[in-house]
C-alpha positions as CSV (number, residue, x, y, z in Angstrom):
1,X,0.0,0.0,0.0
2,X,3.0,2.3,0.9
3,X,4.8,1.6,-2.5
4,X,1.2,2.8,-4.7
5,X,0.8,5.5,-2.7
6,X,4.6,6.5,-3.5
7,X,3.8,5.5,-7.0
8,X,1.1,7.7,-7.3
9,X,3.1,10.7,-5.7
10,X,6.1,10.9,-8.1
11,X,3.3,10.5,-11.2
12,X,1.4,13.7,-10.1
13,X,4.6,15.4,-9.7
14,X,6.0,13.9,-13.1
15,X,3.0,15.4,-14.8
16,X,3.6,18.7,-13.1
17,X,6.8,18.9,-13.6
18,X,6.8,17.6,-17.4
19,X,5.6,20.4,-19.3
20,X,8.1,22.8,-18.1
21,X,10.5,20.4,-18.8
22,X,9.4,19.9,-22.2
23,X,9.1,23.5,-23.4
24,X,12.5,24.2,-22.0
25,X,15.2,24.7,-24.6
26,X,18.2,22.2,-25.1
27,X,21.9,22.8,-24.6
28,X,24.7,20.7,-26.2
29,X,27.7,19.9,-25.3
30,X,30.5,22.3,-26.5
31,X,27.6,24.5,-28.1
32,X,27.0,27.9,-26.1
33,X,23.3,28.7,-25.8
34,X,19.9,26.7,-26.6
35,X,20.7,24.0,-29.8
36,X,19.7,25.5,-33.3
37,X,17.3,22.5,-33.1
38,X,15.4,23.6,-30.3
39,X,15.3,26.8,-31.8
40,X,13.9,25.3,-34.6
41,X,11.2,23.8,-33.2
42,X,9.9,27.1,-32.1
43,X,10.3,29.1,-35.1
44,X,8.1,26.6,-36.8
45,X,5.4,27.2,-34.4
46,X,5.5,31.2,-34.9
47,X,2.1,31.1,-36.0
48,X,0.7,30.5,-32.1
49,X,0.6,32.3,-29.5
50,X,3.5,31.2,-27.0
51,X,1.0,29.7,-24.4
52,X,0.5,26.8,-23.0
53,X,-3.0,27.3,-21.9
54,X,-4.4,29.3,-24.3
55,X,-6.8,30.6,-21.9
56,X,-3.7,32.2,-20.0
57,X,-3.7,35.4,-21.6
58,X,0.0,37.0,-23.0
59,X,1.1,39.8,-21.0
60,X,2.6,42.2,-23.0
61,X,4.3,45.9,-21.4
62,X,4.7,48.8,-23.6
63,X,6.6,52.0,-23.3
64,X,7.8,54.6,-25.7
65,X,10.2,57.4,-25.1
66,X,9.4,60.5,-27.0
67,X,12.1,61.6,-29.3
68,X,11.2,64.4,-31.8
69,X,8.2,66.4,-32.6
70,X,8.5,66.5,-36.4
71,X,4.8,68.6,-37.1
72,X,1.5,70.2,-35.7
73,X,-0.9,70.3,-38.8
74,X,-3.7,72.8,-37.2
75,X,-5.8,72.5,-40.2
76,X,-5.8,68.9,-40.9
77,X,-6.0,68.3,-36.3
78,X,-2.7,66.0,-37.1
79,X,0.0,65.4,-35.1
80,X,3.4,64.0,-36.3
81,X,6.1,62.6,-33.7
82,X,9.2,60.2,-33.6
83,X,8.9,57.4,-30.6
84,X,11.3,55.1,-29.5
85,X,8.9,52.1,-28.7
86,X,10.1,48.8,-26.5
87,X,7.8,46.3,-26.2
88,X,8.3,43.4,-23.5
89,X,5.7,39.8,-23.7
90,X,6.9,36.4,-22.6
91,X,7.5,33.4,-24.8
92,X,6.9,29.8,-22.4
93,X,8.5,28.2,-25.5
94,X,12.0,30.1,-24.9
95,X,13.1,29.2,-21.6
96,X,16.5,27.6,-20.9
97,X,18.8,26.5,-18.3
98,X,22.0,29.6,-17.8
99,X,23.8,27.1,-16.2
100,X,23.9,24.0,-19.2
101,X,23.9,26.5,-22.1
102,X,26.9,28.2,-20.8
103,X,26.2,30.8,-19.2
104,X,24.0,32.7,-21.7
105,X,21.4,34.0,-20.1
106,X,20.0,36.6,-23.4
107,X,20.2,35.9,-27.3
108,X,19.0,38.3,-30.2
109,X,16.6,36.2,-32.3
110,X,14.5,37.4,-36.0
111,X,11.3,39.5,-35.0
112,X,9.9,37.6,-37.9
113,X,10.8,34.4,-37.0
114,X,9.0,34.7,-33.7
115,X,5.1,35.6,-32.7
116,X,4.5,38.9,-31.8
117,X,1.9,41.0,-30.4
118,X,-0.6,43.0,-32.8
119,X,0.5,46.3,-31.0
120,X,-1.0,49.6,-32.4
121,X,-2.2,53.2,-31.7
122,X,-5.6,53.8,-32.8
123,X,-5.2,56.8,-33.9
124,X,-2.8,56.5,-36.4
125,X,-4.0,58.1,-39.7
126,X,-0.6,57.0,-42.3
127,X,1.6,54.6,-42.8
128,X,5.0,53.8,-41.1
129,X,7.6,54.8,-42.8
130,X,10.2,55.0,-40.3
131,X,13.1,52.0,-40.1
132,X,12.1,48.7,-38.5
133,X,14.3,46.7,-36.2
134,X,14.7,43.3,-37.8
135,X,16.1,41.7,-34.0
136,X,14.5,41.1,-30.8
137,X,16.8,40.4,-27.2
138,X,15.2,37.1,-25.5
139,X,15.8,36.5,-22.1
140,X,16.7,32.9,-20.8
141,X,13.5,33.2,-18.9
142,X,11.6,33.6,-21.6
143,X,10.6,37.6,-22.0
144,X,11.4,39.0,-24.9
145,X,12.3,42.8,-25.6
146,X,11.7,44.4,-29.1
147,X,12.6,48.1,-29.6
148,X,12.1,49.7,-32.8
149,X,11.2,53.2,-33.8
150,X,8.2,54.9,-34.6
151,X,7.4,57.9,-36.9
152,X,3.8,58.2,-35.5
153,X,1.3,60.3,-38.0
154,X,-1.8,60.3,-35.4
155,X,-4.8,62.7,-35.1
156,X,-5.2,64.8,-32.2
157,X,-8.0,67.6,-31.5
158,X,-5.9,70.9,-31.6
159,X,-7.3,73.7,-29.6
160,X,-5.8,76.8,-31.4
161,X,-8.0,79.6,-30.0
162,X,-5.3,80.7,-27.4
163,X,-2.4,80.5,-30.1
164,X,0.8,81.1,-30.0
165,X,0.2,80.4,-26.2
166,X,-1.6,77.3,-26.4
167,X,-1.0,73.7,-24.7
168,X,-2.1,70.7,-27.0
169,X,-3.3,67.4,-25.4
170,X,-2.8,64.4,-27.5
171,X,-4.1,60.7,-27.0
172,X,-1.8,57.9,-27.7
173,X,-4.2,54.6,-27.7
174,X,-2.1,51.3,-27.4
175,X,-3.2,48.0,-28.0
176,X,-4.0,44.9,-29.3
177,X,-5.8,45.1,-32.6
178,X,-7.0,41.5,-32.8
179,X,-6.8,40.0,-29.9
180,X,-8.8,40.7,-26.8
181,X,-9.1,41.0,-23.3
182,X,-8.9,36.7,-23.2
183,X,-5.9,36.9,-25.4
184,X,-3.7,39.7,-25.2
185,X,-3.3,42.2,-21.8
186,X,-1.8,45.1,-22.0
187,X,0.1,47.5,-18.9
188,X,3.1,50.1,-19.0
189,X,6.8,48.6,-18.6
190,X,7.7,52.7,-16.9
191,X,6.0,54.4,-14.6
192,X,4.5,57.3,-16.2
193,X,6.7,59.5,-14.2
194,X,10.2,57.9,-15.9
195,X,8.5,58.3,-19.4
196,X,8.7,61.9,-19.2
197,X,11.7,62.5,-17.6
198,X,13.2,60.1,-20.1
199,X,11.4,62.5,-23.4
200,X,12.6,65.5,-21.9
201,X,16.3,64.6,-21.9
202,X,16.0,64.1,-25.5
203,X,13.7,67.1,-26.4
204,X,15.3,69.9,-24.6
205,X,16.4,71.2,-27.9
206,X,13.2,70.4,-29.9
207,X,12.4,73.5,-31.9
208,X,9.0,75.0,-31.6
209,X,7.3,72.6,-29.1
210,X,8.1,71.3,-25.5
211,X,7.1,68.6,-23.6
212,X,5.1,69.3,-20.5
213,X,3.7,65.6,-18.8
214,X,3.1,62.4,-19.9
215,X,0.1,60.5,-18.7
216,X,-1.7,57.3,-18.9
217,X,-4.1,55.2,-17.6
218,X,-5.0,51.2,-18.4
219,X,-8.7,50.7,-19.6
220,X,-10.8,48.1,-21.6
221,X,-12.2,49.0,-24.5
222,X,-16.2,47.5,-25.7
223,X,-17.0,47.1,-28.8
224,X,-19.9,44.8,-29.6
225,X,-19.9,41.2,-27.0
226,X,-16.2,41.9,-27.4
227,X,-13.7,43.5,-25.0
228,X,-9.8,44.8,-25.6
229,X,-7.4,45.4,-23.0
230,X,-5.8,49.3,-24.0
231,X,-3.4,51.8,-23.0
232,X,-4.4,55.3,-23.4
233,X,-1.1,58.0,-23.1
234,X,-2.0,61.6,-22.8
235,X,0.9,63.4,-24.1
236,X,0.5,67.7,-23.0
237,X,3.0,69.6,-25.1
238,X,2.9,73.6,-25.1
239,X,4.2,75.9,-27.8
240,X,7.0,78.3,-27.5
241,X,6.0,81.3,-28.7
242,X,9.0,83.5,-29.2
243,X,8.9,83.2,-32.7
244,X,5.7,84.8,-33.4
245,X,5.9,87.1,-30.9
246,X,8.8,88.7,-32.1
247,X,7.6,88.2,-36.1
248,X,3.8,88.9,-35.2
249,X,3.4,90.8,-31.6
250,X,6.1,93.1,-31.6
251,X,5.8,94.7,-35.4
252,X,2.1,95.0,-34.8
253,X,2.5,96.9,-31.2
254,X,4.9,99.0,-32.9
255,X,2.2,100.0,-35.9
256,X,-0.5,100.7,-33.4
257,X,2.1,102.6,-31.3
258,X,3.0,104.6,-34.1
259,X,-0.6,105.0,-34.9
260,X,-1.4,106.0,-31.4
261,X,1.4,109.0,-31.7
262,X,-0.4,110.3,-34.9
263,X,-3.1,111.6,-32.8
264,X,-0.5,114.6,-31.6
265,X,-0.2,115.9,-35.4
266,X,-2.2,118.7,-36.0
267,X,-5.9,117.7,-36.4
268,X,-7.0,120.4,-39.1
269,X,-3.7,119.3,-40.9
270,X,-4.4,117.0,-44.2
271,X,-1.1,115.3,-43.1
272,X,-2.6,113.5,-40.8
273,X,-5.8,111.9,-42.4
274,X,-3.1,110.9,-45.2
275,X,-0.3,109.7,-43.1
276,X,-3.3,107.2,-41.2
277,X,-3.9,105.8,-44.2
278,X,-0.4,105.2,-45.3
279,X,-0.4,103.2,-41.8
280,X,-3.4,101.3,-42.4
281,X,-2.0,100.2,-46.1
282,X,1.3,98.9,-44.1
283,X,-0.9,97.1,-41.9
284,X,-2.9,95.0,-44.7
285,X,0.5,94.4,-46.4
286,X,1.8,93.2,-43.0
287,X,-0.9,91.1,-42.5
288,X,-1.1,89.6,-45.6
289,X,2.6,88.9,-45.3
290,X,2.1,86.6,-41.7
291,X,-0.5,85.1,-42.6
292,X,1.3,81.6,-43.7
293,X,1.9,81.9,-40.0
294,X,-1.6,81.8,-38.4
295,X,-2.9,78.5,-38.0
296,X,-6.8,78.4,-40.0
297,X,-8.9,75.2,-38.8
298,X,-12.8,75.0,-39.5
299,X,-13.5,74.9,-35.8
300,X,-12.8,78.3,-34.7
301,X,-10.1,81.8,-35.1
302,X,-7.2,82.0,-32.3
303,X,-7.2,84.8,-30.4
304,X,-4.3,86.6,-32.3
305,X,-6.0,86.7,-34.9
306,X,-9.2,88.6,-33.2
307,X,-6.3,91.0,-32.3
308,X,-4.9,91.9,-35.6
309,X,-9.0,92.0,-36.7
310,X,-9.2,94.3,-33.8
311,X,-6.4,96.5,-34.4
312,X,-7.1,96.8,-38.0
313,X,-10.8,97.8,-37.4
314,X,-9.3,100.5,-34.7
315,X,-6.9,102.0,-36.8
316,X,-10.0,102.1,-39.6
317,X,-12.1,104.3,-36.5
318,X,-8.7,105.9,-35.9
319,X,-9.1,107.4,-39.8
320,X,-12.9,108.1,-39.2
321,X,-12.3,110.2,-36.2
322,X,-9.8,112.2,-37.8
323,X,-12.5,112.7,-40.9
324,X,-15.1,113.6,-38.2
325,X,-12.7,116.3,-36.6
326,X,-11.6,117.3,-40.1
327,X,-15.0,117.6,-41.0
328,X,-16.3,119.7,-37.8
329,X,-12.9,121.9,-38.2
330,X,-13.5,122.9,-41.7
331,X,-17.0,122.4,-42.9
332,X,-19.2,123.9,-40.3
333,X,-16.3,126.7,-39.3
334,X,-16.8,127.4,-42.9
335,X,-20.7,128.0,-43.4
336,X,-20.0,130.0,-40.0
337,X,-23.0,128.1,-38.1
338,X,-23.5,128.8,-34.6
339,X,-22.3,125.9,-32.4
340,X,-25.4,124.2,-31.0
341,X,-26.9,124.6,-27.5
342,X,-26.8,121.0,-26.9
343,X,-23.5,120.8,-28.3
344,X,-22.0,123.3,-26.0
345,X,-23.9,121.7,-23.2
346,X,-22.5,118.4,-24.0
347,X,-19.5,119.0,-25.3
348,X,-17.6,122.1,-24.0
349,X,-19.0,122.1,-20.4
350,X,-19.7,118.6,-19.2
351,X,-16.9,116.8,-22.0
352,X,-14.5,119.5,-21.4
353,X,-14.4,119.2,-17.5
354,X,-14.2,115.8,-17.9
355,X,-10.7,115.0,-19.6
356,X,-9.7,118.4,-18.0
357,X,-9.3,120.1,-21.2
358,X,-7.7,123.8,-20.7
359,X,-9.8,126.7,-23.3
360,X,-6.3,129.0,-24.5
361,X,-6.8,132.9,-23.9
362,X,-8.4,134.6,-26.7
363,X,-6.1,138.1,-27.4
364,X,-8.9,139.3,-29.3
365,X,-11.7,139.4,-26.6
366,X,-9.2,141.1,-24.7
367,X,-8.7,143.9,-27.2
368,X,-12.3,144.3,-27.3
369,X,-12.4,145.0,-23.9
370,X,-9.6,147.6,-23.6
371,X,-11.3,149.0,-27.1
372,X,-14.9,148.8,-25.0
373,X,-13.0,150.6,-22.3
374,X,-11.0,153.5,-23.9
375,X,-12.3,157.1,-22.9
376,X,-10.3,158.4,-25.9
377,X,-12.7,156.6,-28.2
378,X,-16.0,158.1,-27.3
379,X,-14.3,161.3,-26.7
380,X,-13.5,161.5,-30.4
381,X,-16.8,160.4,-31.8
382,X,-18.6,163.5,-29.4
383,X,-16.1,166.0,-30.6
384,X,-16.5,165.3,-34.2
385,X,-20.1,165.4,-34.1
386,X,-19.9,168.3,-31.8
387,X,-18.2,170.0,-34.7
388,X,-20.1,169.2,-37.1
389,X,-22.9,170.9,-35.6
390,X,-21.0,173.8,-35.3
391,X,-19.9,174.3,-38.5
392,X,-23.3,173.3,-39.7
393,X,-24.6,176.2,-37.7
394,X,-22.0,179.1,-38.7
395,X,-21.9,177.7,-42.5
396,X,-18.3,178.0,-43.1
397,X,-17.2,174.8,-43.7
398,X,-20.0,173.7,-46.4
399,X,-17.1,172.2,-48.6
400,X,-16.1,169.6,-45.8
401,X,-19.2,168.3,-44.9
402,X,-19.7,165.6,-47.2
403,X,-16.0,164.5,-47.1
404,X,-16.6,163.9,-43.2
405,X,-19.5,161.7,-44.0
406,X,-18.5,159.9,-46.6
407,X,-15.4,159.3,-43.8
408,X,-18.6,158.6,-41.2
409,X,-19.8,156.2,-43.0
410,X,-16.6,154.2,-44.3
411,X,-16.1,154.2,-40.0
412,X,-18.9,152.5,-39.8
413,X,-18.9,150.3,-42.7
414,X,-15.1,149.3,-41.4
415,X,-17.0,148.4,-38.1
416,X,-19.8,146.6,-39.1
417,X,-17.2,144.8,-41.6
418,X,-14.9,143.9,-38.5
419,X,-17.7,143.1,-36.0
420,X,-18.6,140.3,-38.4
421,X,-15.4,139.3,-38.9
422,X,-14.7,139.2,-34.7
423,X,-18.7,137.1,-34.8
424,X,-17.0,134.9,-37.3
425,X,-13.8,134.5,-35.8
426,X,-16.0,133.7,-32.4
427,X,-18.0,131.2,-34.0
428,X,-14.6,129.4,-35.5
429,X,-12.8,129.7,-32.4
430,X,-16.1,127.7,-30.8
431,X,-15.9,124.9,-33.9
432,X,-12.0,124.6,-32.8
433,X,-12.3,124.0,-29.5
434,X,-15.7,121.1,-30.1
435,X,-13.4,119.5,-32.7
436,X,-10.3,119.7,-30.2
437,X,-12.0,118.2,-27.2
438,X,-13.8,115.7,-29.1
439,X,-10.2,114.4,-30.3
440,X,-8.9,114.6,-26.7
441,X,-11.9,112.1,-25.9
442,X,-11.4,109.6,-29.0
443,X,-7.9,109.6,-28.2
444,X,-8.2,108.4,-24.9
445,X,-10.8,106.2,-25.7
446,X,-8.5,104.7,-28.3
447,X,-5.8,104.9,-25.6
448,X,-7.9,102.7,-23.2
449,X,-8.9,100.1,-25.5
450,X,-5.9,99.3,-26.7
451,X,-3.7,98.9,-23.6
452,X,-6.7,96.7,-22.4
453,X,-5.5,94.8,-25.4
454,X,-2.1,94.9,-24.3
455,X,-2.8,93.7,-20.8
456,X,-4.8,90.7,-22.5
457,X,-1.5,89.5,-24.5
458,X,0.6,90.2,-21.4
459,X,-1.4,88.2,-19.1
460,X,-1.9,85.4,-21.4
461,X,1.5,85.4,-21.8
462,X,2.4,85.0,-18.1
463,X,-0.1,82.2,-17.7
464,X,1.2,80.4,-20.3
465,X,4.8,80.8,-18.4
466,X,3.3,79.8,-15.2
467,X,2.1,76.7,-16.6
């Protein structure tokens, strides 16, 4: 009874036992590593998966170093990069003793001779054409490491609206594209952390873009009765926008700069209606010159380009306010209108106090004054109508009468003349000083609204650095 019961022992552990011994490799004598025979014997069977219970899935760990970002296509939402992919699964039919092979614990086998995971990002959108590695490194425990490289061509939903400021978040999807959840499981070989400190070191000196985080989480994917076990990588990059600031930003601050300082020619000068319009011409060429550099999708206009709209359409009301004070300084001064009640209301008492505008002394209400006051000037008119009474009354002086009145009424045909003139000169002085306050106010208006534009570029431009 003892001897079947130790019978019975040594044949459950023989079965146990036995199919690790089987799907071990063979060593020969004087031969260092597995025997090309055993070798052989798995590359014929490259067609199965390397299980022996095929309802124990095949692990396989993925990670990817990022290594160049080749291309942001805003219009076509595409995203071009260069990975460094490793790949590790494990083969049961590879495994070998270190110790009877010769010390070799890791040979370099075909990839194509071997089975290998279906591994893919789903959101690839063109072919590969980047180099593959014809070798894989097998470890005498059976995992296997495959690294190639990866010129990735994959669609990603660009937000531009914030551009050149802008952070893009990109999705890589890895998995199985056959096989599912029974088959083929899927996890990260790096900690996500190690994946981006490991793209970093090799993209410090990657042009226009820059790596901010890699992240990634494992999920499984439905589709149908089926399930498939996935990686999803999110993969933030942020722009660096020195280039257009100094080829967009800058030469447009200095136009509207230049603009702003044109408000301090005169305003009643044609220089200056011509000279704005010699600006806005510059600014369309300027514009149409950048724009190969704005980004154009379907789904919206970035925000710079709102600005340069913006800025155009001011220095367009910058040209119509200077028409408007052209038109109040010469039109109405000419037809000699009397300014308004409302207008003087509204305009030189209430506007005027309001961007503390200064009226300049008038010298010729002050010559009217001193003329109002002089007691030579009435004293002459009474003594020369004084004497003409006289000499009316003694009748000597018949031949000068009519030679004094003619000179009578020149005087006061020269008065009348000049009192019109002073009402006219009044009514001008009045126009100037409505069109001059009305500038003051556009101009600080226009001031206002375009260092609040400013500020908006300058803030957006220290969140994007705090980020």
């Amino acid at each position: 009874m003892r001897r079947l019961w130790h019978f019975l022992l040594a044949y459950f552990i023989l079965l146990t036992v036995s199919p690790c011994l089987v799907n071990m490799l063979r060593c020969e004598e004087g031969q260092s590593g597995p025997s090309y025979e055993s070798l052989q014997e798995v590359i014929n069977r490259k067609s199965f998966r390397p299980s022996i219970n095929l309802n124990t899935p095949t692990i396989t760990n993925i990670s990817f170093t990022l290594y160049a970002i080749l291309g942001v296509n805003e219009k076509a939402q595409i995203l071009t990069t260069f990975l460094w992919l490793r790949l590790y699964w494990f083969h049961e039919f590879l495994i070998w003793e270190p110790e009877l092979c010769d010390d070799i614990t890791k040979i370099s086998l075909p990839v194509a001779d071997l089975w290998t995971p279906d591994i893919i990002v789903y959101e690839f959108v063109d072919d590969d054409v980047s180099q593959a590695c014809p070798y894989v490194y097998v470890n005498h425990t059976g995992h296997i490491r495959y690294d190639r490289m990866l010129r990735l061509v994959s669609a990603c939903n660009l937000q531009i609206f914030s551009f050149p400021f802008d952070i893009q978040n990109c999705t890589f999807t890895f998995g199985s594209y056959m096989h599912t959840i029974k088959d083929v499981r899927v996890s990260p070989a790096l900690s996500f952390k190690e994946m981006t400190e490991n793209s970093k070191r090799y993209l410090q000196a990657s042009g226009e873009w820059e790596l901010v985080v890699i992240l990634g989480d494992v999920d499984i994917l439905n589709f149908g009765i089926d399930e498939w076990d996935i990686i999803t990588f999110w993969v933030v990059i942020k722009r660096r926008p020195i280039l257009y600031v100094v080829n967009l930003i800058i030469p447009s601050a200095f136009l509207m700069i230049i603009d702003i300082l044109s408000f301090y020619l005169p305003p009643h000068s044609v220089d200056r209606s011509s000279f704005k319009m010699t600006l806005i011409l510059g600014y369309t060429v300027f514009l149409l010159i950048m724009n190969d550099l704005l980004p154009s999708t379907a789904n919206g206009t970035p925000l710079i380009g709102i600005y340069f709209s913006v800025c155009l359409a001011l220095m367009v009301l910058s040209l119509l306010e200077t028409v408007l004070i052209t038109c109040v300084l010469h039109h109405n001064s000419m037809k000699y209108r009397p300014v308004p009640h409302w207008v003087q209301v509204l305009v030189i008492r209430f506007i005027a106090r309001l961007i503390c505008y200064s009226f300049p002394e008038d010298p010729l209400a002050k010559f009217e004054e001193k003329q109002d006051t002089n007691p030579w000037v009435a004293q002459s008119t009474e003594s020369t109508s004084g004497q003409q009474i006289a000499t009316n009354a003694s009748g000597t002086m018949t031949l000068d009468v009519p030679e004094l009145r003619q000179i009578s009424q020149d005087l006061k045909e020269m008065s009348t003349y000049l009192s019109i003139l002073r009402k006219e000169d009044h009514l001008q002085n009045q126009w100037c000083h409505v069109g001059y306050i009305l500038d003051f106010l556009l101009f600080r208006i226009y001031l206002l609204i375009i260092t609040g534009y400013a500020l908006v570029i300058i803030c957006m431009w220290c969140i994007w650095m705090n980020q």
